[in-house]
N, C-alpha and C positions, 0 to 999 in steps of 0.2 A: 778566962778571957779568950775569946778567940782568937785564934794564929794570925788569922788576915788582919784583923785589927791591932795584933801587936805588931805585926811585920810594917803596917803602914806607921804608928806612930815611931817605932825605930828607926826606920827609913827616916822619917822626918827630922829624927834628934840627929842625927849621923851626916845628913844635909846640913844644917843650922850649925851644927858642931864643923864642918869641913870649911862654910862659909865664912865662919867666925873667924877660923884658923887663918884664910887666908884675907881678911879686912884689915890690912896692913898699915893702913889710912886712916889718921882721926881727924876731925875739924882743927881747924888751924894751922895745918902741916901748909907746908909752903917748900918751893925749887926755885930755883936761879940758873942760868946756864952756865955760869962757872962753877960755884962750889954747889953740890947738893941737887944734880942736876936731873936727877927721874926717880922712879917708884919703879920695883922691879919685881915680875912675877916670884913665886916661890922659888919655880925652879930658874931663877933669874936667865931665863932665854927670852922673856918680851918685858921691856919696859914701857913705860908712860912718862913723860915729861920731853925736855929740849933738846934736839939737835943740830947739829952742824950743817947746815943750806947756806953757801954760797960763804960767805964773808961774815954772813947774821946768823941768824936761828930762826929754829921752827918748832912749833909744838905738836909731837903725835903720839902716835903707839909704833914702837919700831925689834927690830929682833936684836937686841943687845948683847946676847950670847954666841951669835956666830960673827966669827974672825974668817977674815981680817974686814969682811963688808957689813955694812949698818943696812940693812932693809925698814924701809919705810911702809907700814901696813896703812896706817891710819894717820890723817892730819885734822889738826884740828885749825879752825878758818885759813884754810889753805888760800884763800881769794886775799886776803888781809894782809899787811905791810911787812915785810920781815923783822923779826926781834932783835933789838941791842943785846948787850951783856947786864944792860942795869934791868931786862923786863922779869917779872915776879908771877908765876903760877902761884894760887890761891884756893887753897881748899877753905872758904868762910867758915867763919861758926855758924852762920845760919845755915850754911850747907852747901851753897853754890860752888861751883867749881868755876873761877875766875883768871882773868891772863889779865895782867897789868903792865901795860905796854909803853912806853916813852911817854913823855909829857901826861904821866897820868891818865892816861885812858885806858879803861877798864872792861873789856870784852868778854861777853858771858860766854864760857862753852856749855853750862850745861845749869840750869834754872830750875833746878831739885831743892827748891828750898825744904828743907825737913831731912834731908841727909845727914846719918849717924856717922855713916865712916865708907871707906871708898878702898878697891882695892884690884891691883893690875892681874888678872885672876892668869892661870897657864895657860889655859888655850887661847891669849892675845887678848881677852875682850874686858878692859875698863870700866868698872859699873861700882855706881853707889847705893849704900844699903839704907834702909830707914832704919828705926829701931829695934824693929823683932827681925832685922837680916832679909827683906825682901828685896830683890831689886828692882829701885824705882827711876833708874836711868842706866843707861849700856851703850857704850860705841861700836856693839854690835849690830845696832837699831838704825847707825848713822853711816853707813857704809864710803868712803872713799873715790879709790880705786883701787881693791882688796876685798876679795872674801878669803877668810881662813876656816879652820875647818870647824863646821857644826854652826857656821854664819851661810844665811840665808838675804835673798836678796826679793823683798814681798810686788806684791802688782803693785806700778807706778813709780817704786821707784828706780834709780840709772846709774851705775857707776860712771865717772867722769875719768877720762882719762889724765895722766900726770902731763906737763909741759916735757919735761924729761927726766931721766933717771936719777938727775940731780936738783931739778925742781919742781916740787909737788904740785905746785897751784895748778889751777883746772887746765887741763890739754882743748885738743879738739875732736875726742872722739866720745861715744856716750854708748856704755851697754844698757838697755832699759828694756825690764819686765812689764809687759803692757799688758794692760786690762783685760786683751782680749784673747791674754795664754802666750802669746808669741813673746819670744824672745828675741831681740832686734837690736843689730847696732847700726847707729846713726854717724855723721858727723855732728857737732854740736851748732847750735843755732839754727836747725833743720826741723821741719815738722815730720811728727812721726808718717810717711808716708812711703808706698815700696817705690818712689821715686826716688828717694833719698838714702835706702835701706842700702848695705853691701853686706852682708851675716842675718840670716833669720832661720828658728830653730823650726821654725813650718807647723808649728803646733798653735793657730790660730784659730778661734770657734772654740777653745778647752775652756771657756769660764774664765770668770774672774777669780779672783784670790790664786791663779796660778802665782808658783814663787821656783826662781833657781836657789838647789839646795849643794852646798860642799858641804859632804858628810860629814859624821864627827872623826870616823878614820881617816877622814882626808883626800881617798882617789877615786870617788864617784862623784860626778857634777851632773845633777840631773834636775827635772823638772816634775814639782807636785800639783795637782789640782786641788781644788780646794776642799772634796771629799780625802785627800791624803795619799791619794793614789798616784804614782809614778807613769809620769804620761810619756817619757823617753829619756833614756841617758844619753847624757852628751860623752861620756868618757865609758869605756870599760874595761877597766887599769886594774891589778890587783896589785897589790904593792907592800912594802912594809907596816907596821901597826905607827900610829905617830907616835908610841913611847921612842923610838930609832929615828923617827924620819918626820919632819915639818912641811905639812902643802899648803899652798896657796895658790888662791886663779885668782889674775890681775889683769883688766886692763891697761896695756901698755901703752907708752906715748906712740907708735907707732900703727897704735889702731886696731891691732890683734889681740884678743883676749886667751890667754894661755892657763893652763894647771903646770906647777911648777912644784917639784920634792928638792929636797932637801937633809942627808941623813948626816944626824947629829953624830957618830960613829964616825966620819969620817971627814978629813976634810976635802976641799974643794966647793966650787959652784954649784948655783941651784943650776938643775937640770929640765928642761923641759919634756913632759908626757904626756901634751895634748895641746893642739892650739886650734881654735876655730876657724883658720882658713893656714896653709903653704904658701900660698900668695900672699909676698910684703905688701904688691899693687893693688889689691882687692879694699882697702879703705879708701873710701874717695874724701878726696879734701889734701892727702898726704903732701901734696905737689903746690898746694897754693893756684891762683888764678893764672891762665896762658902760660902754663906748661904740662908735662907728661912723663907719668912712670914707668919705667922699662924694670925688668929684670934682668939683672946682670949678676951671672955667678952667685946667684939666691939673694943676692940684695936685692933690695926695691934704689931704684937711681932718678933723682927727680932730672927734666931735660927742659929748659925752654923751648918754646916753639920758635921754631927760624925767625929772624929779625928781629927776637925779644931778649934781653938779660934781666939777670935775677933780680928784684928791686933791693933786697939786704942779703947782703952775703953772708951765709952759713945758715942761713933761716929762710928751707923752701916754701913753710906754710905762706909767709906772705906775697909768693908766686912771684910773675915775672911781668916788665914794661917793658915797653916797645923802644927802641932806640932807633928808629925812623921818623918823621916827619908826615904824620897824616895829615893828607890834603883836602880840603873843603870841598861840599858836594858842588860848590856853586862854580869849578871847575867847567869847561866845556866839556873833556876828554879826559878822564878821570884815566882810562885804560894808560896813556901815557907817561902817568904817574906811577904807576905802580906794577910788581913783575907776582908771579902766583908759583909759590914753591910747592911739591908735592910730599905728601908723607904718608910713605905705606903701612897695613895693620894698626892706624892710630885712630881714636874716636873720643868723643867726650859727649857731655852731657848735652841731649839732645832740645836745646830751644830754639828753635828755627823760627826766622821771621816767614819765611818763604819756602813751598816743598816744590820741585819740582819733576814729575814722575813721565817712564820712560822715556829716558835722554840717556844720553852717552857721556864718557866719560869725559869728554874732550868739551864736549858742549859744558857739562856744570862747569868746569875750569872756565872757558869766555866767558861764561852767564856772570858769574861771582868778579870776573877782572872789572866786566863794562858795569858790571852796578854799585853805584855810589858807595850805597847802604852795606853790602854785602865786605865784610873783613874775615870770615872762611868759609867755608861749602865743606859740607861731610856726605860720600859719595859712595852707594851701596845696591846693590840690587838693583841697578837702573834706576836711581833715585836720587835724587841731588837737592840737598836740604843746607842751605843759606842761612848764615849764622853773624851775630856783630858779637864784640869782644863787650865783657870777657868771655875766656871762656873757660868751664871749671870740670873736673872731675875726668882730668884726660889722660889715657893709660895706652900703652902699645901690646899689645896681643899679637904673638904669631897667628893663631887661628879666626881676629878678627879680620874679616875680607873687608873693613872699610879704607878709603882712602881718602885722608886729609888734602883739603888744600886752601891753605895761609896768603893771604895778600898780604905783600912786601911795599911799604915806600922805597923808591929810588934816592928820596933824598936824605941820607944817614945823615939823625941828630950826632953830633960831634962834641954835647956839652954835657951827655947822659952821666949821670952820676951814681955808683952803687953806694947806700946807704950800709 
């Protein structure tokens, strides 16, 4: 017999045989969130099944083996109601992998009917097997907010970022492989446009089937085309093998997409070794409506704009209200209602009803008092560009030269209420 041809059918038994080993899942196996509550890799560092979110439960893939913190890789319908103690994961005998949730409602996560056996494999990713051991479903294919290593993220689709580090369901930010090779983050609800963009890997015109790849060692995150070829690294990190050390790049609820290790040798926190911007301010949306991120001491700090507070306290995403008294255009003398505060180095997103070009600084301030319509002017280069609220994606920059200015009612609402 030939070498090459035994070498490939040994290879194959030695696959099929490794697979087997680790199918740890038969039909009918079932979890609970109290007793019997996940499936756990070989080398029990990732599990599958329910965790502890809030008060309830949740169903993902999460890293089980490191103390004293539970990381959250993968959720499954992360949008969906959160779990009692009485909800029941469901491996069917016909195969489907089912969540049986309060009053009986019955949630498919994964519609593989013909599934033999299921099993939470080592490198994170959850996949079930038909009968000769092939896989015909993987929660590698269904990406989160998580790539782990040897997971790939294909053209079209986006990771969604977490609400926060404590609840998974969708955030507002979105890393998304687009068709056209670029790599792109958005805020979420945005069309893919460089109007909307704050993160792009500039590799646009590479063809379709581009895909971001985390190696299977874990510290290279880069981009293939769809000939195979490596059109640019994002990271060039040389680092431990993962037998030591666990990586993951995550979109964070904060809008930044980071590589993050982790060595199982030692304890302590993951560590970060690459993140796609230093600037917390550089996702726009972070601040919510009428107001603005500053950096302070390497935070990002969200600021209402003068004359506005928060609408809900502790949650800048849903931005800030006016707590003045806007007066109706059908005023005679509109200017006597209202004073015009100034703010330096601040800017936001540019929708101008009205441009007005070379004029002075002092003139866009009167122009924006005496007009009805006008509630800010953004003032640059001899140019005064008139603005109605809201107004969104607004950030303070030392080396931006523009200069805010906010129309103020005189008559402070006194009944304003923070939710």
């Amino acid at each position: 017999m030939d070498l090459a041809v035994l070498f490939i059918i040994l290879s194959a038994f030695f696959t099929a045989t490794a697979q087997q080993i680790e199918s740890n899942v038969s039909r009918g196996s079932s979890l609970t969130p109290i007793t019997n509550s996940k499936w756990l890799s070989r080398s029990g560092v990732y599990a599958f099944g329910f965790y502890k979110q809030g008060n309830d439960y949740a169903v993902g893939i999460f890293l089980a083996g490191i103390d004293p913190e539970l990381t959250v890789v993968w959720t499954a319908n992360r949008d969906g109601p959160q779990l009692s103690s009485n909800a029941i994961l469901l491996f069917e005998t016909d195969g489907r992998l089912l969540l049986q949730a309060t009053r009986g409602q019955r949630i498919v996560i994964a519609a593989s009917i013909g599934a033999a056996s299921a099993s939470m494999l080592n490198s994170g990713n959850f996949v079930l097997y038909n009968s000769d051991q092939q896989i015909i479903w993987q929660s590698f294919d269904y990406p989160t907010d998580t790539l782990l290593s040897g997971q790939r993220l294909l053209a079209g689709q986006q990771l969604l970022s977490s609400i926060s580090e404590s609840d998974h369901s969708t955030g507002i930010f979105r890393l998304k492989m687009q068709h056209d090779g670029n790599l792109v983050q958005y805020p979420v609800n945005t069309p893919d446009t460089a109007l909307y963009a704050y993160y792009a890997s500039k590799t646009g015109g590479s063809g379709d089937n581009v895909t971001l790849n985390l190696d299977a060692d874990g510290y290279y995150l880069y981009l293939l085309n769809g000939a195979g070829y490596n059109i640019r690294n994002l990271t060039n990190y040389g680092g431990y093998t993962t037998r030591e050390t666990i990586y993951l790049m995550r979109i964070d609820a904060d809008g930044i997409f980071r590589l993050y290790s982790h060595n199982l040798k030692q304890s302590g926190n993951w560590s970060i070794i690459w993140s796609s911007s230093d600037d917390k301010c550089d996702p726009k949306g972070l601040c919510g409506l009428n107001a603005f991120c500053v950096m302070n001491d390497k935070k990002a700090v969200c600021v209402c704009l003068p004359g506005f507070a928060v609408e809900y306290s502790g949650n800048w995403t849903s931005g800030c209200a006016r707590n003045f008294i806007a007066q109706s255009c059908q005023s005679k003398d509109v200017s006597n209602e209202y004073t015009v505060e100034e703010l330096v180095d601040t800017s936001w997103e540019d929708d101008s009803y009205s441009v007005l070009s070379s004029t002075g600084k002092e003139y866009c301030q009167q122009n924006c008092l005496e007009d009805c319509n006008c509630e800010a002017a953004q003032y640059s280069d001899r140019t005064c560009r008139k603005q109605r609220l809201p107004l969104r994606y607004g950030r303070r920059k030392l080396t931006d030269p523009s200069i805010a200015f906010i129309k103020l009612g005189i008559t402070i609402r006194d009944n304003i209420i923070i939710k």
